[in-house]
DRENVO-488481 format. One line per 5 residues: number of its first residue (from 1); their letters; for each residue x, y, z of C-alpha. Coordinates in nm, 4 decimals, m for minus. Example, Ala and Ser with C-alpha at 12.3 -4.5 7.8 and 13.67 -1.06 7.14 Angstrom:
2
1) AS) 1.2300 m0.4500 0.7800 ~ 1.3670 m0.1060 0.7140
# end
This chain:
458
1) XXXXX) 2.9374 12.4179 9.2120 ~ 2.5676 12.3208 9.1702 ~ 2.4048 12.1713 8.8332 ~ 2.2131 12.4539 8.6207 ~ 1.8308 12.4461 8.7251
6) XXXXX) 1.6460 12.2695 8.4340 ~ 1.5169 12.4710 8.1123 ~ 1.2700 12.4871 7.8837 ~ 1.3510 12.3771 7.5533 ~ 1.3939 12.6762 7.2813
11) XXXXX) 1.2433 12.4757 7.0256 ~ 0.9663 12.1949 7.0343 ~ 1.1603 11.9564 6.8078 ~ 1.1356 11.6132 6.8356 ~ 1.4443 11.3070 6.9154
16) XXXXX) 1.5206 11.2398 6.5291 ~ 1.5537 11.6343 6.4425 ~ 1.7670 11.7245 6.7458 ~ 1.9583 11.4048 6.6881 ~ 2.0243 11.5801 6.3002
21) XXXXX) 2.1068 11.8803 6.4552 ~ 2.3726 11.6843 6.7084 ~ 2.5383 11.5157 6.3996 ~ 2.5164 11.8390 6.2281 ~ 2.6882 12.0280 6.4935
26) XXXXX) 2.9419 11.8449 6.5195 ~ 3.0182 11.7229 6.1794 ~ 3.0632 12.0764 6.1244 ~ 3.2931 12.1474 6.4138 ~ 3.5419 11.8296 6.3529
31) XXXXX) 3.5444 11.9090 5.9236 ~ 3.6189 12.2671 6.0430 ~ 3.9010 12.1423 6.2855 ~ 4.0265 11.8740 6.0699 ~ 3.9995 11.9468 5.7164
36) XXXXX) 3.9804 12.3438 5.7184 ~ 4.2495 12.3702 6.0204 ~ 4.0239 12.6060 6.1568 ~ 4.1034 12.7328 6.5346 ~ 3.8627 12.5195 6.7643
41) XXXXX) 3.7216 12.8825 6.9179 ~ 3.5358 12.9539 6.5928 ~ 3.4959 12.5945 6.5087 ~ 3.2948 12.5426 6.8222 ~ 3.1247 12.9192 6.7569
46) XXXXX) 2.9791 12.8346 6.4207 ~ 2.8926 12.4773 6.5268 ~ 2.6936 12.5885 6.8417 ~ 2.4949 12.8262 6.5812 ~ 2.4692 12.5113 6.3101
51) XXXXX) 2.3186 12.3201 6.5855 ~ 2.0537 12.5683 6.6761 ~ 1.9664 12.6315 6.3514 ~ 1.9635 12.2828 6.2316 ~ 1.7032 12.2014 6.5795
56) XXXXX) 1.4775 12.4938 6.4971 ~ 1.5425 12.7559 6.7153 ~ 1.5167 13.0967 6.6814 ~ 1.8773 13.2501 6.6056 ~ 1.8117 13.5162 6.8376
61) XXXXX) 1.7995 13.2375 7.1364 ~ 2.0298 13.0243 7.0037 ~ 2.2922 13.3393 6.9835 ~ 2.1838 13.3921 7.3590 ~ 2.2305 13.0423 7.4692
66) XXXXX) 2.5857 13.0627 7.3234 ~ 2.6471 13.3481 7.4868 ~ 2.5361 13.2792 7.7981 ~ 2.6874 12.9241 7.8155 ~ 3.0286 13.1026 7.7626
71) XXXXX) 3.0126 13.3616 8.0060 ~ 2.9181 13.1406 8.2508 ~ 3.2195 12.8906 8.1662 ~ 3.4751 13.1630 8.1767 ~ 3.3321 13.3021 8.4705
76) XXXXX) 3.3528 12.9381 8.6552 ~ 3.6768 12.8241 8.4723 ~ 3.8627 13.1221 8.3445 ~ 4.0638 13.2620 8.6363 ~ 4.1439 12.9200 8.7684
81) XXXXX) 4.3209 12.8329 8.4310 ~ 4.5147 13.1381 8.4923 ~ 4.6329 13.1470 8.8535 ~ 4.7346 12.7527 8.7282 ~ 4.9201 12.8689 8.4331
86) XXXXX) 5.0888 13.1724 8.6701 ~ 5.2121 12.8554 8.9111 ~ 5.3375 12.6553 8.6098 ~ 5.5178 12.9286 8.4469 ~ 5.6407 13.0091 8.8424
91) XXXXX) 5.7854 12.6182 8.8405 ~ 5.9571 12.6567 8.5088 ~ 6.1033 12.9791 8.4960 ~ 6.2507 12.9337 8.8373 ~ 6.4146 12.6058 8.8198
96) XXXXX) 6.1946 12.4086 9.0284 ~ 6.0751 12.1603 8.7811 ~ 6.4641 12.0819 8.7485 ~ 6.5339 12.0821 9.1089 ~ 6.2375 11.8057 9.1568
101) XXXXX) 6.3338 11.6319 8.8209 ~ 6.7246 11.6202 8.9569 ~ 6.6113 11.5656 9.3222 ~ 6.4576 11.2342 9.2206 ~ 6.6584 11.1342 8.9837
106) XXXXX) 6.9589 11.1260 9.1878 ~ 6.8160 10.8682 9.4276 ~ 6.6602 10.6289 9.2055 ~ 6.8284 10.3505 9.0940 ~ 6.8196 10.2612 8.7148
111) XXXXX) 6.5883 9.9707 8.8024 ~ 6.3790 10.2131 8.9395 ~ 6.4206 10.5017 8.6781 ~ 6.1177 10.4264 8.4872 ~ 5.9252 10.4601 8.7571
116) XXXXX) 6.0890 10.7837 8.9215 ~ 6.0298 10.9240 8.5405 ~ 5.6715 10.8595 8.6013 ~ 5.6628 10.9835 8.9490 ~ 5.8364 11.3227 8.8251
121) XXXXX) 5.5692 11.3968 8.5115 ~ 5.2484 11.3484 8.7596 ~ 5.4368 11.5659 9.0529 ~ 5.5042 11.8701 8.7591 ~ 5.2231 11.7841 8.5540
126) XXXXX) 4.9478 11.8891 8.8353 ~ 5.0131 12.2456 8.7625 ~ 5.1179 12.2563 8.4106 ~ 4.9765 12.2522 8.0805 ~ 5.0507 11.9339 7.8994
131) XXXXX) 5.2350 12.1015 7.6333 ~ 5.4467 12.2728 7.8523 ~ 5.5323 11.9581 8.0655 ~ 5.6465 11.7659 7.7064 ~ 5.9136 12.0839 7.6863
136) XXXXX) 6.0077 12.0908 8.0587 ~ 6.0285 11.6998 8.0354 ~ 6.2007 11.6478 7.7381 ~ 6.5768 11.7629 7.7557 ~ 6.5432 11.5285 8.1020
141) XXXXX) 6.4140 11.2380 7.9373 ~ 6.6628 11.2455 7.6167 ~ 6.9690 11.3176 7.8857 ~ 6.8764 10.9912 8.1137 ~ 6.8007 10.7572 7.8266
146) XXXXX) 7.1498 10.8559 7.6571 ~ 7.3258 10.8672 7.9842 ~ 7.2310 10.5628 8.1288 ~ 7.2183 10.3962 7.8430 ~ 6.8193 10.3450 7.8399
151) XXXXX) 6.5810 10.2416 7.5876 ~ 6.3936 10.5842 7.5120 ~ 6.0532 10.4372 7.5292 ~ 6.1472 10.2777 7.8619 ~ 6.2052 10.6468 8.0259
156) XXXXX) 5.9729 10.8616 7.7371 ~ 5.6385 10.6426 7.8205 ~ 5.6558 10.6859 8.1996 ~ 5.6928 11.0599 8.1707 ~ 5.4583 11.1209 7.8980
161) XXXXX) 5.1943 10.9249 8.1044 ~ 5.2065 11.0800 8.4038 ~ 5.2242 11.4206 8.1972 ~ 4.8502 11.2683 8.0286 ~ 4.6625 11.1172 8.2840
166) XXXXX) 4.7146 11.4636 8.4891 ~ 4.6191 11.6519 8.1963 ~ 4.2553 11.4365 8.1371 ~ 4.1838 11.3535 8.5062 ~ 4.3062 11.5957 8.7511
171) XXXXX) 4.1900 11.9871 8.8094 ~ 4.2929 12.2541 8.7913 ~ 4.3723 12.1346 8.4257 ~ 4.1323 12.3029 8.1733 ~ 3.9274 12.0052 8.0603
176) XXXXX) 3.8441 11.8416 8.3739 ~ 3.7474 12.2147 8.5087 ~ 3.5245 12.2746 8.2491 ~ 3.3626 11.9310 8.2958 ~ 3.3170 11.9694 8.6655
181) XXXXX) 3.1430 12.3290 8.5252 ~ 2.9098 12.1874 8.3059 ~ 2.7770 11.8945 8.5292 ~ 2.7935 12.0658 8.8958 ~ 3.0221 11.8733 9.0319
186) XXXXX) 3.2319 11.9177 9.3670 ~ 3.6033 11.9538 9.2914 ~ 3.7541 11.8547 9.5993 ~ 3.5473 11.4821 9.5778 ~ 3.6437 11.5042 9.1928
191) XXXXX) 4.0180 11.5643 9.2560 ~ 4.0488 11.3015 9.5296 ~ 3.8812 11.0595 9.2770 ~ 4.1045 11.1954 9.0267 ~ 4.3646 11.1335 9.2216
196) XXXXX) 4.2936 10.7579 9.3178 ~ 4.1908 10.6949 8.9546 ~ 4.5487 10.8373 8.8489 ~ 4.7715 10.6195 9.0398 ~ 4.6671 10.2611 8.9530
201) XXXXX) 4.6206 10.4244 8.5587 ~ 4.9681 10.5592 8.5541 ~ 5.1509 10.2405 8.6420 ~ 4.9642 10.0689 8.3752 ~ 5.0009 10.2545 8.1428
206) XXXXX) 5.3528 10.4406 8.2247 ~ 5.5876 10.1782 8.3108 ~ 5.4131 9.8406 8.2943 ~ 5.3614 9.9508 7.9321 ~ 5.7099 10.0988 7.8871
211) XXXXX) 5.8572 9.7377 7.8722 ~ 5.6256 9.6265 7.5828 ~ 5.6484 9.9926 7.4113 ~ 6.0851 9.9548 7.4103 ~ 6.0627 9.6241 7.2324
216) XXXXX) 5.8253 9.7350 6.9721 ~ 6.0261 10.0960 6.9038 ~ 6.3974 10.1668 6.9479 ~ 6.4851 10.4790 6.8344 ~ 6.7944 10.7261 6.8912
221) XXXXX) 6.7068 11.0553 6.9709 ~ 6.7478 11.3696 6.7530 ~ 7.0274 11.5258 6.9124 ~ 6.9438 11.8482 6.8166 ~ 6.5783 11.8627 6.9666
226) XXXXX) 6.7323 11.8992 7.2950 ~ 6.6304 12.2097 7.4490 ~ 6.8189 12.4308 7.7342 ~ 6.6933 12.3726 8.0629 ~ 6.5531 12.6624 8.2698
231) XXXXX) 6.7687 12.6602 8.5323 ~ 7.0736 12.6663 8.3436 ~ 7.0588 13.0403 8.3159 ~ 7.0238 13.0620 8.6927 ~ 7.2826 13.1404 8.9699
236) XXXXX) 7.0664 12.9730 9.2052 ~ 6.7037 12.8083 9.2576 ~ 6.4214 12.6491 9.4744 ~ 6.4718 12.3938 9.7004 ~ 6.3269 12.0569 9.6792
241) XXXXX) 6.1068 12.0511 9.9921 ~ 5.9966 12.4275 9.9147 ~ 5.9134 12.3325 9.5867 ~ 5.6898 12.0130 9.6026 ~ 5.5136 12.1450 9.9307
246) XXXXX) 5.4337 12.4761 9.6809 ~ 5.3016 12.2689 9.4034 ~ 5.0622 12.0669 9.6671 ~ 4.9358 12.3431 9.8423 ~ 4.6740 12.3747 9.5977
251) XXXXX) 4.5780 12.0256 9.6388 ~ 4.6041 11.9924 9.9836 ~ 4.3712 12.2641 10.0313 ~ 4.0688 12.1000 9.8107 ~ 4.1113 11.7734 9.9511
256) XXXXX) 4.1244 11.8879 10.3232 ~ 3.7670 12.1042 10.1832 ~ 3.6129 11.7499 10.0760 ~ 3.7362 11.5433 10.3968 ~ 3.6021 11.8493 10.6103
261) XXXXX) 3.2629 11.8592 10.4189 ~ 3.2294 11.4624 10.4289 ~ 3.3069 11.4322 10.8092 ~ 3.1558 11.7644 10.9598 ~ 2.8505 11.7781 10.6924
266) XXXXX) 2.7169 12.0918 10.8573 ~ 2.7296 12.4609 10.6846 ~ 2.7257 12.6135 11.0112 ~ 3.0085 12.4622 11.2080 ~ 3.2826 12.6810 11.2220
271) XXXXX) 3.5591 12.4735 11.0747 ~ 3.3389 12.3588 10.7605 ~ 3.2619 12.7188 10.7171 ~ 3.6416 12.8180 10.7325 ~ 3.7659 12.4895 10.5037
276) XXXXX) 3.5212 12.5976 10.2395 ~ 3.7438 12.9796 10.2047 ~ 4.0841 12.7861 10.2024 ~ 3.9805 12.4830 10.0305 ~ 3.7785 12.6539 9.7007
281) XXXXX) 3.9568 12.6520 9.4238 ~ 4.0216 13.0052 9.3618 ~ 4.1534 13.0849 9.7197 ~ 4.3481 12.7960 9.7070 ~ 4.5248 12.8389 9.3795
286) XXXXX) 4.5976 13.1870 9.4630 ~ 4.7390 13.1334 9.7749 ~ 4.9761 12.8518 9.5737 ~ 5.0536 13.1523 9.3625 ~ 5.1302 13.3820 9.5928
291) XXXXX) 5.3583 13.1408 9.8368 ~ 5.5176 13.0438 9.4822 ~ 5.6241 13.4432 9.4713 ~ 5.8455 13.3371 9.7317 ~ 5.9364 13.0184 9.7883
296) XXXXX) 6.0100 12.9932 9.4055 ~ 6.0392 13.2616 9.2489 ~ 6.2286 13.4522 9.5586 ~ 6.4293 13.1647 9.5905 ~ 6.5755 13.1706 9.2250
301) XXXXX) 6.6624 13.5758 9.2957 ~ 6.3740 13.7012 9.0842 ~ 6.2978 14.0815 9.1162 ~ 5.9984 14.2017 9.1408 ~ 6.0169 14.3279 8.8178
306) XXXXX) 6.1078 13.9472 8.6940 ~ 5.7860 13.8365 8.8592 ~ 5.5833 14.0532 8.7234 ~ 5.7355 13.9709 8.3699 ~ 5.6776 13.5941 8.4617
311) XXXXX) 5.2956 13.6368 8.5318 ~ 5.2448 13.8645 8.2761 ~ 5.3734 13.5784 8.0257 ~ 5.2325 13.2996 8.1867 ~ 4.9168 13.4578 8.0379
316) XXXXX) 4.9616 13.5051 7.7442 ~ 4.9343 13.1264 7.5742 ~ 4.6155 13.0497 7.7958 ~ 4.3998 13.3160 7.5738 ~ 4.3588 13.0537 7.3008
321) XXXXX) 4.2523 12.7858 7.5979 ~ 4.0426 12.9988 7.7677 ~ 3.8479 13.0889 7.4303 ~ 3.8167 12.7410 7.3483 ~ 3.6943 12.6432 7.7306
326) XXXXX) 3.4344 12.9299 7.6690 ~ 3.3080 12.8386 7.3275 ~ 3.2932 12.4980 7.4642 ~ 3.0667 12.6141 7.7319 ~ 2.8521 12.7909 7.4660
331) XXXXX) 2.8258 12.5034 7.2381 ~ 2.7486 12.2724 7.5655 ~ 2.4508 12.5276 7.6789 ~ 2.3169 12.5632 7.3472 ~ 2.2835 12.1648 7.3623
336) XXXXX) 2.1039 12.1655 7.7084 ~ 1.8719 12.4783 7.6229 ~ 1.7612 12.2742 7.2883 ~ 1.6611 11.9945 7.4253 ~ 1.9246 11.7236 7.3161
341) XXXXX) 2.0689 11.6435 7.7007 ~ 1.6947 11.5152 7.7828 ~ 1.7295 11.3201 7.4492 ~ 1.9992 11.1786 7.6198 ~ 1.9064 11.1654 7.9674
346) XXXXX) 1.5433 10.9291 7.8012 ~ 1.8125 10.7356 7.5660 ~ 2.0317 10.6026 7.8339 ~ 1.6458 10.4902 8.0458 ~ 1.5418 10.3274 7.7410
351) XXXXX) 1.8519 10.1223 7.6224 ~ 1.9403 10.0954 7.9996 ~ 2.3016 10.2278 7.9236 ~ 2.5337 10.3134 8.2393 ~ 2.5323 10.6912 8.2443
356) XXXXX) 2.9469 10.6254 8.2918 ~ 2.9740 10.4532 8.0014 ~ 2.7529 10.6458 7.8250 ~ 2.9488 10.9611 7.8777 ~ 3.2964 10.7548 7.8220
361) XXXXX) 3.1878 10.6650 7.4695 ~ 3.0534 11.0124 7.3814 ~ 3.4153 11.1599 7.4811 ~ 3.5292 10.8502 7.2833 ~ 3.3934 10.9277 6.9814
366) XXXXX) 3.4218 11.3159 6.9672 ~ 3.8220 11.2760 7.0755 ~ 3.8668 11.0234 6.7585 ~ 3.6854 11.3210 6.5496 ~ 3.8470 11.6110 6.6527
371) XXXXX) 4.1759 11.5203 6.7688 ~ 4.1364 11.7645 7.0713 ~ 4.0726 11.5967 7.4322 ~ 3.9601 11.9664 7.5094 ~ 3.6928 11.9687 7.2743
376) XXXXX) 3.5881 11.6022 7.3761 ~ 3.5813 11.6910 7.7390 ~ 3.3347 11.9881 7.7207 ~ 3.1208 11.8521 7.4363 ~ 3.0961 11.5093 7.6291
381) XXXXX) 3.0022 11.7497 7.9424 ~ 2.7646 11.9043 7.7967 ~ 2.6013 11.6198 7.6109 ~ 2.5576 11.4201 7.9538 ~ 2.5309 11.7349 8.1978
386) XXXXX) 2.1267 11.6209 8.2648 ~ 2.2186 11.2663 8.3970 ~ 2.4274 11.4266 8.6715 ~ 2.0873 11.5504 8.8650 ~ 1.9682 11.2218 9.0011
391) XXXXX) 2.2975 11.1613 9.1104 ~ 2.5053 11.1528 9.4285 ~ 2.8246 11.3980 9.4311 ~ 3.0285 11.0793 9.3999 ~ 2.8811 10.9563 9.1162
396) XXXXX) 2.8896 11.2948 8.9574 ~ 3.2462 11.3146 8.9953 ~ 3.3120 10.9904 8.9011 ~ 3.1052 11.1496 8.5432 ~ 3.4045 11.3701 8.5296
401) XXXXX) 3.6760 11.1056 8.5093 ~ 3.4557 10.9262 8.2585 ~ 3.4896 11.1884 8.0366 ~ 3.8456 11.2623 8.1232 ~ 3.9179 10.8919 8.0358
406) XXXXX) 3.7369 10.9045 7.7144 ~ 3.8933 11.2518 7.6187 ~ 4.2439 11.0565 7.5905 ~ 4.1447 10.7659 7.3473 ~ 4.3871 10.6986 7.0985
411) XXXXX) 4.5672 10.9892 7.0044 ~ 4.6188 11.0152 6.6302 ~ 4.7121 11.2592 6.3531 ~ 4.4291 11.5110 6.3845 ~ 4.6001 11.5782 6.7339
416) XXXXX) 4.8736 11.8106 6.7799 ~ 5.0486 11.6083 7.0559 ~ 5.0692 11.3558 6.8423 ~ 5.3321 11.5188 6.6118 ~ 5.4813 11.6848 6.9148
421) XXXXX) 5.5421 11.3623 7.0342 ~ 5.6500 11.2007 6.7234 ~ 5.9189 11.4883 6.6588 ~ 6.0631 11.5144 6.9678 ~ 6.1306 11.1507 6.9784
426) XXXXX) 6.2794 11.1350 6.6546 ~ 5.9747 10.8325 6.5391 ~ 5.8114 10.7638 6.2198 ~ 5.4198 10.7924 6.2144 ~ 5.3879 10.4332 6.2729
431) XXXXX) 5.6073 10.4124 6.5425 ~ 5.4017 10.6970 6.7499 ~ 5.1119 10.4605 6.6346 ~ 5.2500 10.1827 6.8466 ~ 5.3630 10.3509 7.1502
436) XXXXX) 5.2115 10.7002 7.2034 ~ 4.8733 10.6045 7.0766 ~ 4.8691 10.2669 7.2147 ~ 4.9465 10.4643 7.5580 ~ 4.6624 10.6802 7.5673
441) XXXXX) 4.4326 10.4345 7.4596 ~ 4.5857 10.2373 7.7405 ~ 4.5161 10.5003 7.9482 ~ 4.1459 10.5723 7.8534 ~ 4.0435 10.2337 7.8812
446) XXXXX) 4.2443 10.1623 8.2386 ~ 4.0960 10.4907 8.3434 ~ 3.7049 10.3902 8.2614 ~ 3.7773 10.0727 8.4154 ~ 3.8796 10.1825 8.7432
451) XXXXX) 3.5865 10.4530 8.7278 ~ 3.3401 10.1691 8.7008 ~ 3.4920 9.9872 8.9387 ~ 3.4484 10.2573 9.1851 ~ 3.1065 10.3154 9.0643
456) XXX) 3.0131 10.0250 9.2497 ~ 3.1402 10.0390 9.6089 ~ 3.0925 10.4345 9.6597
# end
């Protein structure tokens, strides 16, 4: 994807107005979040307008900018959130989330469980939602911990990790889409990245932490907050080979795009041209979804009237995302087309501020206000979009996972998974404090670390 040409500015007002108008954007988009429990689509609507309004622009262009920044967002973004959620509700519904859960459970040791925990979230939490990975994940991680006699923060972190840094870092999860959107960056470079950032984050924050996180917080878990399993309701389902090589496909495919483009470099050799078809994300998604017709789905003895059922609700709970990804890509155009990513792009040159960090701290703050990493992700984006053009498609990439990092700082109570994780655990608000919001802080801050390290030997 390449970085929107540069515009003219809709209004001719000057740093300290469309610095007001930031503030006043998005002091009305976190009280409307927060305090009116408004749904983030209008929230970000009515902000984007605010913001406009508040810079001096004409309402007609500020309508169009909003507009036009969320066509162009759902036209980049929407479809691949929905061939991702088709593959996710593919995994669930047909058992193979259970069969690579039970797969790798039954050869780890329990010395080793914390970490096979954290190996099983990332694996299912590249194509699912977060939300959906906390249900899929949850009747596994209650059963182990009471089984084999566990501390449930030893196995719970781990899997709830994994589960997070896939959900802030890694594509084809909405936020990290959007933010590859907004700044031009290349996906395959971005997911590699993503990848390599994920690995080193998860440990630290998965089961290095668990051991600190069980002494803090014993609980017992609710025993009635555990949920049937998918595949308990099946005769038979995917095998464990089928199912892992279906849920990489995807990846494989982008990756082998970047290597090609990085080691051939030329648009008219044959195999670049061929690697850039298979390896963009919509062909590669879709053929994930269509192999996952049958080497899932056909494996578990769906019909084709139970596939059809399958995609047709896989669909439905992405509406809500795919607004908010759009809005978000309104409110992040109407901040380029008024002037305030220049602002930006002449702040960080005066103060001399690491466009990383920069972009880290602006996620930072806007995940603290809102409560939605989301939100953070495509506002950050957006905010920061102009310092991507001087850049190399590394470093652009590496802008991504900045703002993927940030987007996870310190979950609290304005955050729904905060109270999805406190319930399903059975903790009080102050022990989620210590463990679930200590791990994503964890998490941001291990994440922008190993960013910046990377920053400076690519």
């Amino acid at each position: 994807m390449l970085a929107a040409d540069p515009v003219e500015p809709i209004t001719s007002a000057g740093n300290a107005q469309l610095g007001i108008a930031v503030l006043a954007g998005i002091a009305v988009i976190v009280l409307l979040i927060t305090r009116w429990k408004v749904h983030a689509f209008l929230s970000l609507t009515i902000g984007s307008l605010v913001l406009a309004a508040v810079a001096g622009a004409p309402l007609d262009k500020g309508i169009l900018s909003f507009t036009n920044g969320l066509g162009t967002t759902v036209a980049g973004v929407g479809v691949l959130i929905a061939l991702g959620s088709i593959l996710g509700k593919l995994l669930a519904d047909s058992g193979g989330a259970d069969e690579i859960v039970d797969t790798i459970l039954a050869k780890s040791s329990k010395r080793s469980m914390p970490w096979a925990m954290a190996l099983i979230a990332s694996i299912i939490g590249l194509p699912l939602f977060f939300e959906v990975g906390i249900v899929l994940l949850i009747p596994v991680v209650l059963l182990v911990a009471k089984r084999g006699n566990f501390s449930l923060m030893r196995i719970g972190i781990p899997a709830l990790a994994g589960l997070s840094v896939m959900h802030g870092l890694v594509p084809p999860h909405p936020g990290p889409l959007a933010a590859i959107d907004a700044v031009g960056a290349n996906l395959g470079i971005t997911l590699a990245l993503g990848v390599l950032v994920a690995i080193p984050t998860v440990v630290i924050a998965g089961p290095l932490f668990a051991r600190y996180a069980a002494r803090w917080v014993d609980v017992t878990p609710p025993e009635g907050l555990i949920p049937q399993r998918p595949s308990e309701s099946l005769e038979r389902r995917p095998g464990f080979v089928a199912t892992v090589a279906t849920v990489l496909l995807p990846v494989v495919l982008m990756l082998a795009k970047a290597l090609v483009d990085i080691v051939v470099d030329d648009p008219e050799n044959h195999v670049q041209r061929v690697a850039d078809v298979i390896g963009s994300p919509l062909i590669a998604l879709l053929a994930a979804v269509i192999v996952g017709m049958f080497t899932l789905g056909g494996a578990a003895g769906f019909t084709k009237e139970r596939l059809a059922t399958t995609t047709e609700k896989s669909l439905v709970p992405i509406a809500g995302i795919l607004l908010i990804v759009g809005a978000g890509g309104g409110f992040k155009q109407t901040l380029i087309d008024v002037g305030v990513g220049q602002m930006i792009l002449e702040f960080s040159q005066d103060w001399n501020v690491s466009a990383l960090l920069l972009a880290w701290l602006i996620a930072v703050c806007i995940r603290l206000a809102t409560g939605s990493a989301t939100v953070a992700t495509i506002s950050a984006a957006g905010l920061v979009a102009p310092l991507a053009a001087d850049m190399s498609a590394t470093h652009v990439a590496l802008l991504v996972l900045a703002i993927g990092a940030g987007s996870l700082f310190f979950s609290h109570v304005n955050d729904a998974g905060f109270w999805l994780v406190k319930e399903y655990f059975g903790m009080s608000v102050g022990q989620t404090f210590k463990t679930w919001s200590v791990m994503e802080t964890i998490i941001s801050v291990v994440g922008i670390v190993f960013v910046l390290l990377l920053s400076l030997v690519i």
